[in-house]
Residue frames as qw, qx, qy, qz and C-alpha x, y, z in Angstrom:
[[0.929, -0.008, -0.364, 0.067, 101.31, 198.98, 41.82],
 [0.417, -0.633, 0.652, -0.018, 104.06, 198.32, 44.94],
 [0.773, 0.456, -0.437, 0.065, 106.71, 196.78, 43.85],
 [0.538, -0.685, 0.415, -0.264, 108.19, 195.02, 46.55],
 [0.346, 0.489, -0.765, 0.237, 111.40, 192.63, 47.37],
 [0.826, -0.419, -0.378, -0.018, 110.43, 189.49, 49.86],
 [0.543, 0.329, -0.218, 0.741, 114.51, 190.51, 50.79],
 [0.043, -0.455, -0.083, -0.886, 112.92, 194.13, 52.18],
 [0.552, -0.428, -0.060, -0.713, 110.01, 193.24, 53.80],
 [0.186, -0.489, 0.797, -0.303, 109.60, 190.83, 56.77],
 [0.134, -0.015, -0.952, -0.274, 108.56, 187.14, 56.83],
 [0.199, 0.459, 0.854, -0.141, 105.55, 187.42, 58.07],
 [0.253, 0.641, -0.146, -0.710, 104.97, 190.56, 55.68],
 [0.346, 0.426, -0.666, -0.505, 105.69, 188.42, 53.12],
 [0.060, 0.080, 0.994, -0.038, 103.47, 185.51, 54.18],
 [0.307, 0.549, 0.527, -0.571, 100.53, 187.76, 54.41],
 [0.273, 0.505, -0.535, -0.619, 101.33, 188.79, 50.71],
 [0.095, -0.066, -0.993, 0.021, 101.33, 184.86, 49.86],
 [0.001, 0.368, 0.909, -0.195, 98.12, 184.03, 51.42],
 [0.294, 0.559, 0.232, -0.740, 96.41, 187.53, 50.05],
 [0.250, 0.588, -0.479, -0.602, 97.36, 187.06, 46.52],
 [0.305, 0.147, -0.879, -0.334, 97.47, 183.54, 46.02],
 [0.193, 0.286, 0.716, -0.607, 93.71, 182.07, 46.60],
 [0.784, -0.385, 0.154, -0.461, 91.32, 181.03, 47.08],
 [0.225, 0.408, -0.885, 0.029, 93.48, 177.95, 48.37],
 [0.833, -0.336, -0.278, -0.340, 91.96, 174.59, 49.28],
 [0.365, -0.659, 0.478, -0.451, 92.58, 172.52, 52.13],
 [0.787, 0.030, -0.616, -0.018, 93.79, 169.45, 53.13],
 [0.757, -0.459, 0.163, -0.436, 92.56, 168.48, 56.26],
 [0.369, 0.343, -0.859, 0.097, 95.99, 165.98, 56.87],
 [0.799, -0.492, 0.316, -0.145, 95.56, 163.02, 60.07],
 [0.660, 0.335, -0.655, 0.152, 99.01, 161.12, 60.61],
 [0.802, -0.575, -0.081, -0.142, 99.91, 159.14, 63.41],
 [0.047, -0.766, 0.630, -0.120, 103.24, 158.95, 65.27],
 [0.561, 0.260, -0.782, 0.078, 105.30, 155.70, 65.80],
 [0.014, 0.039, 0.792, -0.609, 104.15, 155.23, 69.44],
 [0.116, -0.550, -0.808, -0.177, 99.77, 155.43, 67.85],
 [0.062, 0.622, 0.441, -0.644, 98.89, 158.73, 68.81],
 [0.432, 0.657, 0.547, 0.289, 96.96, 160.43, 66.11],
 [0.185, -0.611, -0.114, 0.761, 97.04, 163.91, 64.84],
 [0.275, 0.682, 0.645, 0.208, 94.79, 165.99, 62.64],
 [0.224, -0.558, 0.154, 0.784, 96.01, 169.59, 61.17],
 [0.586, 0.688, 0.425, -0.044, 94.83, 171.43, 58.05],
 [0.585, -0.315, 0.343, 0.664, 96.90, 172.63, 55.28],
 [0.471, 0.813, 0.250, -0.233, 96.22, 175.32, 52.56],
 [0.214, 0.717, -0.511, -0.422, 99.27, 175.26, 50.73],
 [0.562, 0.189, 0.802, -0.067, 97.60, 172.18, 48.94],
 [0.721, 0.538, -0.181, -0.397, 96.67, 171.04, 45.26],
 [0.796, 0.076, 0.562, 0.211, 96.94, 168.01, 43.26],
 [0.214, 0.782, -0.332, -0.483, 99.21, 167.57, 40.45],
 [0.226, 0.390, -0.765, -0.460, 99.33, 164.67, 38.84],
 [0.900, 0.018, 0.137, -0.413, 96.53, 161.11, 38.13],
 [0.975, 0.058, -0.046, 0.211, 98.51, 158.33, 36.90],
 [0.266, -0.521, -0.770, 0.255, 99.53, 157.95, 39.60],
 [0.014, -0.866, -0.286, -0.409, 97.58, 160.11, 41.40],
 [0.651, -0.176, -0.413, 0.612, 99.76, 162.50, 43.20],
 [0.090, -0.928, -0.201, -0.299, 98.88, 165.61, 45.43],
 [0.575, 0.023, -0.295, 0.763, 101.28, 167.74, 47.93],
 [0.368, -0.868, -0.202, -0.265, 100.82, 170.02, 50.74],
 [0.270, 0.609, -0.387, 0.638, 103.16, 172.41, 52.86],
 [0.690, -0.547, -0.415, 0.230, 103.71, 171.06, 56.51],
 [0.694, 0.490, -0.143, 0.508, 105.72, 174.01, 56.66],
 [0.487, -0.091, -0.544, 0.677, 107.89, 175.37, 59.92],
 [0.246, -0.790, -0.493, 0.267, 106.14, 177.33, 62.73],
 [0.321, 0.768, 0.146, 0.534, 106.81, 180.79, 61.35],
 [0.445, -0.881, 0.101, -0.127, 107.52, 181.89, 65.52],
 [0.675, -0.511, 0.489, 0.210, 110.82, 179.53, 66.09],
 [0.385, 0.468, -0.739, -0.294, 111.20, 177.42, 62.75],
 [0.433, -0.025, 0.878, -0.201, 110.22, 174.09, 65.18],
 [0.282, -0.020, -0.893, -0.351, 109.03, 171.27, 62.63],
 [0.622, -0.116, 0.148, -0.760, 105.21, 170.66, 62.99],
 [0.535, -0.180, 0.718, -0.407, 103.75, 167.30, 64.03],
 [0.819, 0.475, 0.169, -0.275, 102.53, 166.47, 60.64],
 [0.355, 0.789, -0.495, 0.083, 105.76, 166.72, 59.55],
 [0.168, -0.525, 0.768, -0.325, 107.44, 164.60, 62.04],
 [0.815, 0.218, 0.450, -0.294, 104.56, 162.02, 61.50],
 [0.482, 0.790, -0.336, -0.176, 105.54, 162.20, 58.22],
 [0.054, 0.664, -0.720, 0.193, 109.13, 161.39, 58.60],
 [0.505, -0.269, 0.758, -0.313, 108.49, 158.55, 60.87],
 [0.599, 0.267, 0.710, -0.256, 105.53, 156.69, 59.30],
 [0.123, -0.216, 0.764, 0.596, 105.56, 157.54, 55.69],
 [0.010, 0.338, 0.816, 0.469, 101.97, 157.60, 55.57],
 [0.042, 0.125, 0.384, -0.914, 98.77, 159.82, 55.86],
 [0.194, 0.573, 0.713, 0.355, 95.12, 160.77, 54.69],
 [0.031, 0.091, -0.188, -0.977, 94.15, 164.03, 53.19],
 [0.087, 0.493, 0.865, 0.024, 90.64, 165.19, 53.36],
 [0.044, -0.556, -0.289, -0.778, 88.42, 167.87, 51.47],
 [0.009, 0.267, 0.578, -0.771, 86.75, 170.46, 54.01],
 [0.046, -0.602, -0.645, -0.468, 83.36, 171.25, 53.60],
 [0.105, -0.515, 0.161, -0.836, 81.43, 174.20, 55.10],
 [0.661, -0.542, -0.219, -0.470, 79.85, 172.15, 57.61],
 [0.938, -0.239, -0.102, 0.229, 82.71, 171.07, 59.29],
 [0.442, 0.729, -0.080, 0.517, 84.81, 174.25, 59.12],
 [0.345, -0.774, 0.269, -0.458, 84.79, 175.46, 62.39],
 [0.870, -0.412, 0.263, -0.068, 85.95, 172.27, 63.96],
 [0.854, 0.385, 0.038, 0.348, 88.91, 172.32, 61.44],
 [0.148, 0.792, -0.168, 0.568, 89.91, 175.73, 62.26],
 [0.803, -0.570, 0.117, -0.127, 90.15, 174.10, 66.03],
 [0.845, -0.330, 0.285, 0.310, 92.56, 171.52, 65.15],
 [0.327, 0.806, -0.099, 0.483, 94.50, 174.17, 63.61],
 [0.576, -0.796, 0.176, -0.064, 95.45, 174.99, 67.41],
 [0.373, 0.664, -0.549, 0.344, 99.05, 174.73, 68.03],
 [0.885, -0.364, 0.022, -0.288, 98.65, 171.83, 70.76],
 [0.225, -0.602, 0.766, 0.018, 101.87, 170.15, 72.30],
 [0.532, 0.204, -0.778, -0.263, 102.86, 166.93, 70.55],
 [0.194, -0.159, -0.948, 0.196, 100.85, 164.05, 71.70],
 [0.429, 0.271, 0.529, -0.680, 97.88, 165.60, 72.01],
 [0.309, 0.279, 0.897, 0.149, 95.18, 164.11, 69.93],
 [0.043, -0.096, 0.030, 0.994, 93.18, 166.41, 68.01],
 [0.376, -0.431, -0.677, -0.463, 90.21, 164.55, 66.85],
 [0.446, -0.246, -0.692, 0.510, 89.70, 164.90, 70.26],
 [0.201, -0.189, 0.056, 0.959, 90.42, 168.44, 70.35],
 [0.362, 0.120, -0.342, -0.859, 87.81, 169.43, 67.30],
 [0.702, 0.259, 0.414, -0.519, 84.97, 166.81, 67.85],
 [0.636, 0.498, -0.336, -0.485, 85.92, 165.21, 64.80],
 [0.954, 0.016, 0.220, -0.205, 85.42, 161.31, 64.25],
 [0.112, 0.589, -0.761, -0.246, 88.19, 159.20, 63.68],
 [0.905, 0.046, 0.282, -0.314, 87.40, 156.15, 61.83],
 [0.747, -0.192, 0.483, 0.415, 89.77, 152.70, 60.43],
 [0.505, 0.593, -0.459, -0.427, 91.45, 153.69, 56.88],
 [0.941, 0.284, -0.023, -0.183, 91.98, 150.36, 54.66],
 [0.778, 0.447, -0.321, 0.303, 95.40, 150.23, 53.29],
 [0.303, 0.580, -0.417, 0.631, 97.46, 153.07, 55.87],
 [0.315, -0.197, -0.682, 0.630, 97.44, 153.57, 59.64],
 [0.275, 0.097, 0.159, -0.943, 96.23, 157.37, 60.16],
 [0.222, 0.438, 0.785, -0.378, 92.87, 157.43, 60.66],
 [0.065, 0.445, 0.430, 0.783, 90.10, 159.05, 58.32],
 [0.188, 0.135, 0.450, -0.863, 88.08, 161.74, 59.40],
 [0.248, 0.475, 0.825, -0.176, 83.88, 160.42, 59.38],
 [0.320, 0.795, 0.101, -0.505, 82.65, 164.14, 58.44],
 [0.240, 0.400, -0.539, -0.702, 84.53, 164.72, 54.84],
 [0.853, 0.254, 0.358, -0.283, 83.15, 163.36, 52.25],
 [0.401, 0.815, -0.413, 0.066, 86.54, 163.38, 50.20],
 [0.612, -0.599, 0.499, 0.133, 89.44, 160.93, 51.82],
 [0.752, 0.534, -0.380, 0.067, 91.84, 159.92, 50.06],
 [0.876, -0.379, 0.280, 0.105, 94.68, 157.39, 51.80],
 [0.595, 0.717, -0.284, 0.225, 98.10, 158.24, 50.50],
 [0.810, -0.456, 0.075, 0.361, 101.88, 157.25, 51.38],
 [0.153, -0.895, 0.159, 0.388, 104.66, 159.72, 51.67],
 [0.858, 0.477, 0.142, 0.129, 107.04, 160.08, 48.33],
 [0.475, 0.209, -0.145, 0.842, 109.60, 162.53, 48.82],
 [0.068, -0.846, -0.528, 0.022, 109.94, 165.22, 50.98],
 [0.398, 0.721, 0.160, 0.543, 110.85, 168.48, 50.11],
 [0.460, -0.782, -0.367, 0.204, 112.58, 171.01, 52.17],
 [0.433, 0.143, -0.056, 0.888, 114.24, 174.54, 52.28],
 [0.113, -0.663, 0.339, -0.658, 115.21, 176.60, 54.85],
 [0.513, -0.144, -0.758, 0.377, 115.53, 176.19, 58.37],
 [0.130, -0.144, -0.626, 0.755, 113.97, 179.18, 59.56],
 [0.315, 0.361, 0.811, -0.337, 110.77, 179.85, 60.69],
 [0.634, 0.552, 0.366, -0.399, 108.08, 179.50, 57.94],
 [0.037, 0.522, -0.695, -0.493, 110.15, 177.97, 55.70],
 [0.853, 0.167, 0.085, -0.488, 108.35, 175.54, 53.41],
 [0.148, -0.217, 0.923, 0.282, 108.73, 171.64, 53.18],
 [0.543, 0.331, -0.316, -0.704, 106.61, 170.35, 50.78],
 [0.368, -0.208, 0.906, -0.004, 105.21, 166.84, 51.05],
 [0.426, 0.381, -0.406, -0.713, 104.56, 164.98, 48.27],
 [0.363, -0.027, 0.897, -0.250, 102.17, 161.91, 48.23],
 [0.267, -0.173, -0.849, -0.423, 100.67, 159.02, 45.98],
 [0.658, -0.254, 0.271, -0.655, 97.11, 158.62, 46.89],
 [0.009, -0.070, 0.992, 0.101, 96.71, 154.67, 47.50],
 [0.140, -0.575, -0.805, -0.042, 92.64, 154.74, 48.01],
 [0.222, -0.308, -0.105, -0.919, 89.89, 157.33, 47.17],
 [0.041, 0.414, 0.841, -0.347, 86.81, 157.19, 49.94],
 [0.094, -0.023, -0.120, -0.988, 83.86, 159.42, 48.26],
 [0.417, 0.395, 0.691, -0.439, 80.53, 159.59, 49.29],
 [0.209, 0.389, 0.705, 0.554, 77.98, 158.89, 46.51],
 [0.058, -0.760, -0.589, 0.267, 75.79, 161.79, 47.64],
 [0.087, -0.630, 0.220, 0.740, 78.36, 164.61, 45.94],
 [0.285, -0.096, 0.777, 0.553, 78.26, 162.94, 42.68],
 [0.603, 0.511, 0.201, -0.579, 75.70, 164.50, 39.89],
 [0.778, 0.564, -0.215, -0.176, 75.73, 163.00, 36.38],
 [0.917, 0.046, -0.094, 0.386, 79.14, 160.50, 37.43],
 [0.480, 0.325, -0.281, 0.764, 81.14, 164.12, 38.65],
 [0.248, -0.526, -0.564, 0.586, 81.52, 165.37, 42.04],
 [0.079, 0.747, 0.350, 0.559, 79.43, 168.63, 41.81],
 [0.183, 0.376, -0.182, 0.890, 80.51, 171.62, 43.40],
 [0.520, -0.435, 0.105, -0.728, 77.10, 172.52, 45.23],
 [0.783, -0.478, -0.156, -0.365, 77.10, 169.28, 46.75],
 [0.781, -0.053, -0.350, 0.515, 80.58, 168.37, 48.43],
 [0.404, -0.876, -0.258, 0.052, 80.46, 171.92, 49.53],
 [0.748, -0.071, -0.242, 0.614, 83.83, 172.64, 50.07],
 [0.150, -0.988, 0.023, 0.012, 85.19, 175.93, 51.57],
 [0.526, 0.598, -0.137, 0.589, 88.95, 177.89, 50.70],
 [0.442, -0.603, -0.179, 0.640, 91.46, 179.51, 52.71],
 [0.377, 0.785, 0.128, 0.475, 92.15, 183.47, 51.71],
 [0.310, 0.289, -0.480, 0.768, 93.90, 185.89, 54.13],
 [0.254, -0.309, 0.381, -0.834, 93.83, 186.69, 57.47],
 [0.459, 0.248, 0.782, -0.342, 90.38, 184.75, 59.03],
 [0.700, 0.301, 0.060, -0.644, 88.47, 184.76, 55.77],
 [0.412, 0.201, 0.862, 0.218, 87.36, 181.82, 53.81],
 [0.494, 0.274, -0.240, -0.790, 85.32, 181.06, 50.84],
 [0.622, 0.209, 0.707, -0.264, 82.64, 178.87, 50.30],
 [0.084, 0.311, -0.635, -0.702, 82.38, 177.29, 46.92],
 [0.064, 0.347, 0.895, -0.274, 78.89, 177.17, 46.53],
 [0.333, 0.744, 0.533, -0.225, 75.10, 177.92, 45.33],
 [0.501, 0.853, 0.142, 0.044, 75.80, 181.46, 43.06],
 [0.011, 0.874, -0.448, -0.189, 79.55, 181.61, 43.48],
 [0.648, 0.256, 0.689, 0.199, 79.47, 178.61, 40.99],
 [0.466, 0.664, -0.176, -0.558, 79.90, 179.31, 37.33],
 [0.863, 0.214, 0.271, 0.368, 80.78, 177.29, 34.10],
 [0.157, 0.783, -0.370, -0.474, 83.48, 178.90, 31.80],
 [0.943, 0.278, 0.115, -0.139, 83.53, 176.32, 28.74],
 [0.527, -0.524, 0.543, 0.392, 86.76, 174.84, 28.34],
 [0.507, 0.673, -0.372, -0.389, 88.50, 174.85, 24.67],
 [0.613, -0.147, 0.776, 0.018, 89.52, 171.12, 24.97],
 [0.646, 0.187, 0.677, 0.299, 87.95, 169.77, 21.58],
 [0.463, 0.783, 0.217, 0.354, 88.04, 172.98, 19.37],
 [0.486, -0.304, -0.023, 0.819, 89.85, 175.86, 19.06],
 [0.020, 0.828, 0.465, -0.313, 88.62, 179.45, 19.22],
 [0.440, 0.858, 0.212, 0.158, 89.02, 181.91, 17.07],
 [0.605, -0.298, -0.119, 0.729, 91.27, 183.66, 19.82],
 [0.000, -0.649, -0.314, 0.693, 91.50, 187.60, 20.60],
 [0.070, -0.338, 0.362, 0.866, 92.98, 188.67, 17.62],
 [0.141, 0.209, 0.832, 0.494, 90.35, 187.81, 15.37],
 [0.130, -0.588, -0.569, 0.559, 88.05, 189.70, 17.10],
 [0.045, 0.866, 0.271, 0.418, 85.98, 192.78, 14.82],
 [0.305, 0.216, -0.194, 0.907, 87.51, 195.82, 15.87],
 [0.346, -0.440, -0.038, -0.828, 84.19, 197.22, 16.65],
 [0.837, -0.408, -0.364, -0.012, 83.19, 194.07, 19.51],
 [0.555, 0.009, -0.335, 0.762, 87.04, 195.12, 20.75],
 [0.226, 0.167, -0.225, 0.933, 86.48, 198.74, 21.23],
 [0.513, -0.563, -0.534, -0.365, 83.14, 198.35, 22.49],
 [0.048, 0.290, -0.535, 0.792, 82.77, 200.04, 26.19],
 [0.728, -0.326, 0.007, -0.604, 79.86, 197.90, 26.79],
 [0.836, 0.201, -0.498, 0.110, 82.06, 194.26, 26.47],
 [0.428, -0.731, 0.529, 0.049, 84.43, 193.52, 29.41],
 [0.118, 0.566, -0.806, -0.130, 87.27, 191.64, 28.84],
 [0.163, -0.334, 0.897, 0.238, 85.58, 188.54, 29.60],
 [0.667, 0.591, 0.054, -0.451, 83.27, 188.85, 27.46],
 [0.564, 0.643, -0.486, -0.177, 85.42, 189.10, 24.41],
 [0.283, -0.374, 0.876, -0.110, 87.19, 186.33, 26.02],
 [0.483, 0.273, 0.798, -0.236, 84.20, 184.23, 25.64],
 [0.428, 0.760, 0.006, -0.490, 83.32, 185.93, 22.40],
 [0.118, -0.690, 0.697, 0.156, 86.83, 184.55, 21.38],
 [0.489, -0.206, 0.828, -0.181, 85.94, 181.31, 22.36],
 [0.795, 0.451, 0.269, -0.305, 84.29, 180.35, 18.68],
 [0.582, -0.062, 0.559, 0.588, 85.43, 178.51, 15.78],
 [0.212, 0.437, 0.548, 0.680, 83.90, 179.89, 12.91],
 [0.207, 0.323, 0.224, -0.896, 81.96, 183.60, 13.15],
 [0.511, 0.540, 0.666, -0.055, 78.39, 183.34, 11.92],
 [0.189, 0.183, 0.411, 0.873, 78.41, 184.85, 8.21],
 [0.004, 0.024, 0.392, 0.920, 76.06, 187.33, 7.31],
 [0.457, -0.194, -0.668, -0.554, 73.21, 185.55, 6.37],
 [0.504, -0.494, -0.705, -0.069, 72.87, 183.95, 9.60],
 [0.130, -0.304, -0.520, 0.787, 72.79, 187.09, 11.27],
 [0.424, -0.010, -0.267, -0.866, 70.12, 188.66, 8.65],
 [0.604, -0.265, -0.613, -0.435, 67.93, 185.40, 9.53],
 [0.302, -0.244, -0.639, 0.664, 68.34, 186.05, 12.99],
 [0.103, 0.229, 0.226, -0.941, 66.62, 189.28, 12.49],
 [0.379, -0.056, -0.630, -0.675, 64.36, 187.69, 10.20],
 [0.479, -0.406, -0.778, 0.001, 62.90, 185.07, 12.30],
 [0.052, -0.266, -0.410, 0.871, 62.60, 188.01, 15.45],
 [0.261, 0.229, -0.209, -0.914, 61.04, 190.60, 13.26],
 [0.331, -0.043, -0.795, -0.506, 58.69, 187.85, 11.90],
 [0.334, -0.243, -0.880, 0.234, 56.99, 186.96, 14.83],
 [0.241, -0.748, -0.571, -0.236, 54.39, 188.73, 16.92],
 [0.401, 0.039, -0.243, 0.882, 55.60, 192.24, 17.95],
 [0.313, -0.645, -0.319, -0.620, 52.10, 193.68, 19.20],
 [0.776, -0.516, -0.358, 0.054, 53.04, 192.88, 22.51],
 [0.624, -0.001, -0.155, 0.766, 56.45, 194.56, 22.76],
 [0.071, 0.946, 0.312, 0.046, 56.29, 197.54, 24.30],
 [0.493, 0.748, 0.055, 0.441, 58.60, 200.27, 23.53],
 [0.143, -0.957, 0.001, -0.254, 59.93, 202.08, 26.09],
 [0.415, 0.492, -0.680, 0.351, 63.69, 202.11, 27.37],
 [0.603, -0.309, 0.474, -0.562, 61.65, 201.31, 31.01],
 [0.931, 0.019, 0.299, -0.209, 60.64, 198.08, 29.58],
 [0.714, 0.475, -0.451, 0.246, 64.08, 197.26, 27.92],
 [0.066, -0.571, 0.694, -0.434, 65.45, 197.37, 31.10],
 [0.650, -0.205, 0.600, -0.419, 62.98, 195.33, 33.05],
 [0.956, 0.251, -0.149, 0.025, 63.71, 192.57, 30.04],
 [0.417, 0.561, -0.617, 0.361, 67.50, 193.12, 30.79],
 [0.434, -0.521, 0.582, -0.450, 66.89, 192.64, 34.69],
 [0.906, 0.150, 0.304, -0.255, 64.87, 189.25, 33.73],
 [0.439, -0.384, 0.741, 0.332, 67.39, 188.07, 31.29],
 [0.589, 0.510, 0.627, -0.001, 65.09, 188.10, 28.55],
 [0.307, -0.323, 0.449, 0.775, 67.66, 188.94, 25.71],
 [0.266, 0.264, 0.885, 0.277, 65.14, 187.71, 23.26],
 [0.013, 0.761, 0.613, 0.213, 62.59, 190.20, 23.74],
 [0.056, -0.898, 0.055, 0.433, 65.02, 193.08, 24.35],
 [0.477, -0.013, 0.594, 0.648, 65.94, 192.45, 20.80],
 [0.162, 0.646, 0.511, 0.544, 62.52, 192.78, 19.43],
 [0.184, -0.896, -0.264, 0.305, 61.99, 196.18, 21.66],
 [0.057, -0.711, 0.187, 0.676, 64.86, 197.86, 19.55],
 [0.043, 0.293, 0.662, 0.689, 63.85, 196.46, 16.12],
 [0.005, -0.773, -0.611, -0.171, 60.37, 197.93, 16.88],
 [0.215, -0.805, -0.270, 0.482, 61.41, 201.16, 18.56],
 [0.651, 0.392, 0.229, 0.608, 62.10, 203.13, 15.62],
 [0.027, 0.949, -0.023, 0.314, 62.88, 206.23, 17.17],
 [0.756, -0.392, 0.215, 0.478, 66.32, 204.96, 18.68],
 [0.193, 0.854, -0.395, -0.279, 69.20, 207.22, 17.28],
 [0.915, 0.301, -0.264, -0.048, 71.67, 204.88, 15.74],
 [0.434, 0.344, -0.747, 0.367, 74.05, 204.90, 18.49],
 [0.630, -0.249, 0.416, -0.607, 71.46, 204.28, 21.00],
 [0.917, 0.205, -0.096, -0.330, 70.29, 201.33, 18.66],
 [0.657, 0.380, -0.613, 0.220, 74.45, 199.78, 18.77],
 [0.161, 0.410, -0.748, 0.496, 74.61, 200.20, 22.24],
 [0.831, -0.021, 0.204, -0.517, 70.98, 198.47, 23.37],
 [0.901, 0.297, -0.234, -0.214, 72.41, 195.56, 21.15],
 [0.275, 0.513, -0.716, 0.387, 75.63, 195.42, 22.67],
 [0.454, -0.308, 0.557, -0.623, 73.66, 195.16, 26.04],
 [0.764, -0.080, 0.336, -0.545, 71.30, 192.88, 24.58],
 [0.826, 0.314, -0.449, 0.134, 74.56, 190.39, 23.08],
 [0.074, -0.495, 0.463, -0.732, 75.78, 191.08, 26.53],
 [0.627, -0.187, 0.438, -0.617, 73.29, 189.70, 28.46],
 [0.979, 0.128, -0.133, -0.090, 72.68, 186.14, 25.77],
 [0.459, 0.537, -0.650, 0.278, 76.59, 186.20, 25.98],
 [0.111, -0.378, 0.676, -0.622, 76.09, 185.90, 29.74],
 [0.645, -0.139, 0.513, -0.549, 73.71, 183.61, 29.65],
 [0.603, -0.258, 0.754, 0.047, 75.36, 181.24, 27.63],
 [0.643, 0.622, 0.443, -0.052, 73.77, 181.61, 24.62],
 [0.450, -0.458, 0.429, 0.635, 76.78, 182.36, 22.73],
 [0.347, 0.312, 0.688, 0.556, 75.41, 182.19, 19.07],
 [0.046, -0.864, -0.486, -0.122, 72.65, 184.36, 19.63],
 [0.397, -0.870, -0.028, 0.291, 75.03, 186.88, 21.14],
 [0.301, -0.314, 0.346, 0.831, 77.22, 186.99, 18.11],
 [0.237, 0.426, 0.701, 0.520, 74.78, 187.39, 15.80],
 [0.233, -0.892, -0.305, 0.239, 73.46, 190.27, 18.13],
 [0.288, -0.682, 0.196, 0.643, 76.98, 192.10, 18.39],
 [0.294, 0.007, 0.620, 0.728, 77.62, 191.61, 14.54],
 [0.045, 0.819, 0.490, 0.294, 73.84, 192.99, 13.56],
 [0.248, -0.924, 0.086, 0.278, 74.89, 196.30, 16.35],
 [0.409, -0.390, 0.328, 0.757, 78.29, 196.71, 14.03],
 [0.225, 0.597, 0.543, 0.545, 75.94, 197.74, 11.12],
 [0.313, -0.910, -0.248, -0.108, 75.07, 200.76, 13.21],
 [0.541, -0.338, -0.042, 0.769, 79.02, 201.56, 14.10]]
């Protein structure tokens, strides 16, 4: 590990730190307008929402990191007292990263980036046509410390009106694969939150999980588990007893096993396929497994239901493979 002092190291040493470490960071695409109607349209990644009733989110207009000079969103800000904040998607990235440009005041960016300015409802600033996210919000307090350059002011705004296309929206919640959206990380990279870099991770909200400690010793010191496994292992109320891991093996073992063939070749090519189920029955039938071959096939093959959600079936796997410790 480096252990390092912000104090030590310079500011933009210590901004690249920031923006490596913390991240993926979303964006708020800002548009405010100045007191004389000229628009102006500037993304922001030191952005997240933090509170619903009301709803209130905040984002970091914060000084030009070359001089300290106050940015245009900021000063918009200040004046007018009101703005709109919009989600980026990946199809509309590159024309964000435009009006990113560092353009003398009064210039117009929608312009700039090709992006559509169209009426908001309640505020002045325009919305932007591409997001499918807007949200119309007026300025609450703003936040500020330091004066020099990249110092961070922090503005902190009510939303007054959500605009969301119905086209993101799967079962009544915006889904992930369709609103698209894309992250700042360091340097020029992004991330796209999207298609297989999606996952669930079930939230503990109406139960409570067992938690590590409870955890068999022999699921802990397992070197097939990762950590979040057992995490997710954790994540039960009650371990299955006994029985219903002996009628796990009951109902397997009961079924047609003329078909299973034996070899560790064809346990794998069930593991590639995800087909926990039938790289159970391949080590009940294989009865020439040593008995720590046989715990660590089972580990794999509570491993693999664990990872595919099938959480019951995957303790009742890892607890049959501690008979074999």
């Amino acid at each position: 590990m480096k252990h390092i002092l912000p104090d030590e190291i310079s500011v933009p040493e210590v901004q690249r730190l920031l923006q490596g470490g913390v991240g993926p960071r979303p964006i708020a695409l800002v548009s405010t307008i100045s007191n004389t109607g000229i628009n102006n349209l500037s993304p922001f990644s030191f952005f997240n929402v933090f509170g619903a009733n009301p709803p209130v989110i905040a984002f970091s207009p914060s000084r030009r990191g070359r001089d300290g000079s106050l940015k245009d969103t900021y000063l918009n800000l200040i004046e007018t007292k009101e703005c709109v904040v919009q989600a980026v998607t990946f199809k509309m990235v590159e024309q964000v990263s435009l009006a990113s440009t560092e353009y003398e005041r009064g210039i117009d960016e929608f312009i700039k980036s090709g992006l559509t300015p169209i009426d908001s409802d309640i505020v002045k600033p325009k919305r932007v046509k591409e997001s499918p996210f807007q949200m119309e919000c007026k300025l609450l307090d703003m936040m500020s410390y330091g004066e020099g350059g990249a110092s961070a002011n922090i503005a902190i705004c009510e939303v007054l009106k959500f605009h969301v296309s119905e086209d993101i929206f799967v079962d009544g919640v915006i889904h992930p694969n369709k609103i698209d959206l894309v992250a700042r990380m360091s340097g020029d990279f992004y991330c796209r939150a999207f298609g297989e870099n999606i996952f669930e991770v079930e939230k503990p909200v109406k139960k409570k999980g067992i938690g590590f400690d409870q955890l068999p010793d022999f699921i802990k010191r397992s070197n097939v588990y990762s950590a979040n496994n057992l995490g997710k292992f954790a994540n039960i109320e009650i371990i299955p007893s006994e029985n219903a891991v002996n009628e796990l093996i009951e109902e397997v073992t009961s079924k047609d096993l003329k078909n299973i063939e034996l070899s560790l070749d064809a346990f794998r090519t069930y593991k590639e396929k995800k087909n926990y189920l039938y790289m159970l029955k391949n080590i009940i039938v294989n009865s020439d497994l040593s008995k720590e071959d046989r715990k660590q096939l089972l580990e794999q093959t509570a491993k693999c239901a664990l990872e595919s959600n099938d959480n019951e079936f995957a303790w009742k796997t890892a607890l049959y493979a501690g008979k074999f410790k």
